[in-house]
C-alpha positions as CSV (number, residue, x, y, z in Angstrom):
1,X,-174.7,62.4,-18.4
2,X,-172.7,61.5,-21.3
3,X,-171.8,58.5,-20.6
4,X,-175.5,57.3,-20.2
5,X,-176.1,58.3,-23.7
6,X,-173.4,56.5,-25.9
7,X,-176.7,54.9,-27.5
8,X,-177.4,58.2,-28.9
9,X,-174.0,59.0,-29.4
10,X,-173.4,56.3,-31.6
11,X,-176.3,57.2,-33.8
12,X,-174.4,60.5,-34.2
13,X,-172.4,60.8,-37.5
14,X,-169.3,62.2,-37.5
15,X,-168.6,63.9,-41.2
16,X,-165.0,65.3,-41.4
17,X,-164.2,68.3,-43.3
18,X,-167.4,70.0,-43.4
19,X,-168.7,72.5,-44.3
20,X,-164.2,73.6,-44.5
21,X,-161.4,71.5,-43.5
22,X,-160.6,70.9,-40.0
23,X,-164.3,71.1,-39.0
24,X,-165.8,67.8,-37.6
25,X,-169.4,68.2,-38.6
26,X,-171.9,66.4,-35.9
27,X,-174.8,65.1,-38.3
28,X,-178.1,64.9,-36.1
29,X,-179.8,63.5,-39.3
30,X,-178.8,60.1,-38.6
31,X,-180.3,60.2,-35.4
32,X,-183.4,61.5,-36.7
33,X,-183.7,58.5,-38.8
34,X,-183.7,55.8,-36.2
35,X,-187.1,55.8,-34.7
36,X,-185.9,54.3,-30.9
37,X,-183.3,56.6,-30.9
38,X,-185.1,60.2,-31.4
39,X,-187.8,59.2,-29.0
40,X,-184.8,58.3,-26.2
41,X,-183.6,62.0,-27.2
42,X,-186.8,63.7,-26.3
43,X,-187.3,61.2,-23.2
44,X,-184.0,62.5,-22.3
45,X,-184.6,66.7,-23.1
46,X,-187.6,66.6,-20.9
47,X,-185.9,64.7,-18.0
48,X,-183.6,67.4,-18.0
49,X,-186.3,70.0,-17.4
50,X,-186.6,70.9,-13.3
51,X,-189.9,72.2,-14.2
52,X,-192.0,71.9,-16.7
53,X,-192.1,75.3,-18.9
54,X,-194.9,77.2,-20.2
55,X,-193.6,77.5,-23.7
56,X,-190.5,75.5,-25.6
57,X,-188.6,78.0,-27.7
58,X,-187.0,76.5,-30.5
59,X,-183.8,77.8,-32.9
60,X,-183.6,78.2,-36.9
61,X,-183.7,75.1,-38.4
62,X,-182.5,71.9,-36.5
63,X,-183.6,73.1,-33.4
64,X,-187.0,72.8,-34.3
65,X,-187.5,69.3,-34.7
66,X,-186.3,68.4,-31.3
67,X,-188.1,71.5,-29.9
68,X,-191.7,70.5,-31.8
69,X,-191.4,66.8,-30.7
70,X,-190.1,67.9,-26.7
71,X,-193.4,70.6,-27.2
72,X,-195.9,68.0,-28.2
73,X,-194.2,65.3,-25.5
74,X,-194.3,67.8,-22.5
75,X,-198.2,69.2,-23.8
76,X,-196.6,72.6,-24.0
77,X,-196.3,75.4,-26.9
78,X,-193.9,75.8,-29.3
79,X,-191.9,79.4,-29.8
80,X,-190.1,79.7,-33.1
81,X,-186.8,82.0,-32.9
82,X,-186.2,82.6,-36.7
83,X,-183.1,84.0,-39.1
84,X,-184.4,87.6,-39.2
85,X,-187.0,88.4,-42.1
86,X,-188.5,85.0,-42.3
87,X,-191.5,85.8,-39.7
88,X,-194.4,87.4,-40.9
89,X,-196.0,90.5,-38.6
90,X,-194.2,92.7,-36.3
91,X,-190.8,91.0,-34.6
92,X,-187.9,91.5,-32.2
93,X,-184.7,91.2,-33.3
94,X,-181.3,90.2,-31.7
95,X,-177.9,90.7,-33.2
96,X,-175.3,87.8,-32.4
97,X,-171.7,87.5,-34.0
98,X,-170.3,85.2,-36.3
99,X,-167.0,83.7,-37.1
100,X,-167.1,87.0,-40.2
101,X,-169.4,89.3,-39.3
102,X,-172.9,89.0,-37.6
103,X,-176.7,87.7,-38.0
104,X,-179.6,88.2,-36.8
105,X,-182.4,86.0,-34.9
106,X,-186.0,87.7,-34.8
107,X,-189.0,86.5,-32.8
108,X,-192.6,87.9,-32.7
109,X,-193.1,90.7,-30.2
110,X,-196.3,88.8,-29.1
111,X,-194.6,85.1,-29.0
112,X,-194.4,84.6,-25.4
113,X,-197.1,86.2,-22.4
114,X,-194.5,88.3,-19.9
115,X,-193.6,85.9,-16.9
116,X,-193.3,82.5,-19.1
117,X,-191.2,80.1,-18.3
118,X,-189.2,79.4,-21.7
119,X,-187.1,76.3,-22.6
120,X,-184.3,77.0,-25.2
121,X,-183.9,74.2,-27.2
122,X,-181.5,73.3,-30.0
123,X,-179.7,70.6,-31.9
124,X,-176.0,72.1,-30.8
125,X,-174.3,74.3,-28.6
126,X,-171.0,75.5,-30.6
127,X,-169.8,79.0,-29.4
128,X,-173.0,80.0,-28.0
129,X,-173.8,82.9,-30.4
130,X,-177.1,81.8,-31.7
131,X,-178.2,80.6,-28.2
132,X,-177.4,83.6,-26.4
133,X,-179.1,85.7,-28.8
134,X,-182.4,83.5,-28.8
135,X,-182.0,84.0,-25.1
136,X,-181.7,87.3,-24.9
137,X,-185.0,87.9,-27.1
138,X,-186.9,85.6,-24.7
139,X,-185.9,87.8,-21.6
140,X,-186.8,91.3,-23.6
141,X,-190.4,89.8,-24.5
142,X,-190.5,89.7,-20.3
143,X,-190.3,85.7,-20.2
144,X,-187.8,83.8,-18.0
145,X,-185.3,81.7,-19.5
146,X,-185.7,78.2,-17.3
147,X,-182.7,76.2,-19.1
148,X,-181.2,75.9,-22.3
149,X,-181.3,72.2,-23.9
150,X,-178.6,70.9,-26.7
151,X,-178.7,67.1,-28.1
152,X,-174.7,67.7,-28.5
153,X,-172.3,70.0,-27.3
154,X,-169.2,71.1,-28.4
155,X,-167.3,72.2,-24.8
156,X,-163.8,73.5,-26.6
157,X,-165.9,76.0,-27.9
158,X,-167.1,77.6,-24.6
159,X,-171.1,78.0,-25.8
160,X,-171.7,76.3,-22.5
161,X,-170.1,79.0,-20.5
162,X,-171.1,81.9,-22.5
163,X,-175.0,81.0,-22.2
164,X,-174.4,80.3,-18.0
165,X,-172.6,84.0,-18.2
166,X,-176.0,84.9,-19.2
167,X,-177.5,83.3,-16.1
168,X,-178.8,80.0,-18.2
169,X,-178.6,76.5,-17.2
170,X,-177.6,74.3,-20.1
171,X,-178.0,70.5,-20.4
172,X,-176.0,68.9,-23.0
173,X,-177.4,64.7,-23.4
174,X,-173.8,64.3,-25.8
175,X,-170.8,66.2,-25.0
176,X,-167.8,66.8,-27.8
């Protein structure tokens, strides 16, 4: 499907040597800005979707704007999967490494019935921490997992294959 979206891809800003050197930082925000080209990227998400979820699960930060516009296109709910201690009430938490350590992403024990059909949404798929994590919390709250959806993803990095290891479909609409 990449090739269909060049569009988007060309609304994609490339910023070199961030946040270190050697990194080639895939700015979303100047996609955000261009009003044809975010609604082509939610057009796009849902396509993606074999069936339409109960609930669309977003990820701490970026992930949220595409998941709150795909919720509000597709006339579902919106689950937020936060950076541990940022949800009020009682949460589930799920450990996930880092390039130096580890984090943590936390959701509310009461975010999602048993039996929903989830869809993970976020900006990126890089190594797949974060994702798999997010994942992993919506399947412990008894929910399915129906697909995991990325505006870009980075394939030397193997997220891809470590969220299908998992058992998740992933959809990438711009491939790096």
């Amino acid at each position: 499907m990449t090739r269909d979206n060049d569009d988007l891809r060309a609304l994609i800003r490339t910023i070199s040597d961030f946040p270190k050197p050697g990194i080639q930082f895939r700015d979303i925000t100047t996609l955000l800005l261009d009003a044809q080209g975010f609604a082509a990227t939610i057009e796009r998400l849902a396509s993606q979707m074999e069936e339409k979820p109960d609930l669309i699960a977003g990820i701490d930060a970026r992930g949220f704007v595409f998941a709150a516009a795909l919720a509000l296109h597709l006339g579902t709910g919106l689950l937020l999967i936060r950076k541990d201690g940022k949800l009020p009430g009682e949460t589930i938490a799920e450990e996930y490494a880092l390039e130096y350590g580890t984090d943590r992403l936390a959701m509310h024990v009461d975010a999602c019935a048993p039996g929903a059909k989830v869809a993970l949404v976020d900006d990126l798929i890089a190594t797949g921490g974060t994702a798999v994590a997010a994942a992993r919390l919506i399947e412990r709250a008894g929910a399915s997992v129906t697909g995991a959806h990325f505006v870009i993803g980075l394939t030397e990095l193997e997220g891809s294959e470590r969220l299908r290891a998992e058992g998740v479909n992933v959809h990438a609409l711009i491939e790096y």
